[in-house]
C-alpha positions in Angstrom: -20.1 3.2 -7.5 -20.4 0.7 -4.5 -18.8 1.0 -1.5 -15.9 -1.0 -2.0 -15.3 1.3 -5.1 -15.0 4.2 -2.5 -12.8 1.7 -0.1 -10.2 1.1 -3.0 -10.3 5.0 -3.9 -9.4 6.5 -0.6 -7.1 3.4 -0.5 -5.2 4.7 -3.4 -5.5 8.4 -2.1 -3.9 7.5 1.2 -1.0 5.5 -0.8 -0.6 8.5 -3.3 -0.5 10.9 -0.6 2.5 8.8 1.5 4.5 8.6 -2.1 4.5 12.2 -2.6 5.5 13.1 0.7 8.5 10.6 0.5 9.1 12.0 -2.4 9.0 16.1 -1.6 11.1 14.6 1.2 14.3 13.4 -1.3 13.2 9.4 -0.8 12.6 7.5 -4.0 9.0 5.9 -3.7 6.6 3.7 -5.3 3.3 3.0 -4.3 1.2 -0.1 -4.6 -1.7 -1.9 -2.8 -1.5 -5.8 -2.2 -4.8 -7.9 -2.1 -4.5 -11.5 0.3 -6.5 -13.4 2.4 -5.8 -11.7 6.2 -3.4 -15.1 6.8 -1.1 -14.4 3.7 -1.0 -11.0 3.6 2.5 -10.2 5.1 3.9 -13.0 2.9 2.1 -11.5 -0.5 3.6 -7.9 1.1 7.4 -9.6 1.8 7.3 -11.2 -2.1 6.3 -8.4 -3.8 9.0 -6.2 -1.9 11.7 -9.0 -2.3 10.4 -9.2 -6.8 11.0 -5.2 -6.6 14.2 -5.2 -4.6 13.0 -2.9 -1.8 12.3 -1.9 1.5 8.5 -2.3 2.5 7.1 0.5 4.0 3.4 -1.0 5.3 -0.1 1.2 6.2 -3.3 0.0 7.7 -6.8 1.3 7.9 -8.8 1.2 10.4 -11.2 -0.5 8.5 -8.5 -2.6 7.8 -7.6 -5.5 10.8 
């Protein structure tokens, strides 16, 4: 595995983890991560929540900017 295989795995962990809190909490949830170029990624994030008909919720990384 490379290290961008470990990147995308704790990605996924970290969204997982935020889903089943919402959802032990009573809040419907869905998780999903969004690939874009650092200038499109809030539009990419805004479409895909406006396709599903929800409300974004958003988390960054710190190895993310």
């Amino acid at each position: 595995l490379s290290a961008e295989d470990d990147v995308e795995a704790v990605d996924r962990q970290a969204v997982q983890q935020l889903v089943d809190s919402l959802a032990a909490a009573g809040v419907e949830a869905h998780g999903e991560i969004v690939s874009a170029t650092e200038h499109d990624i809030a539009e990419v994030i805004l479409q895909r929540a406006k396709e599903l008909d929800v409300d974004p919720i958003v988390l960054g990384h710190q190895h993310h900017r």
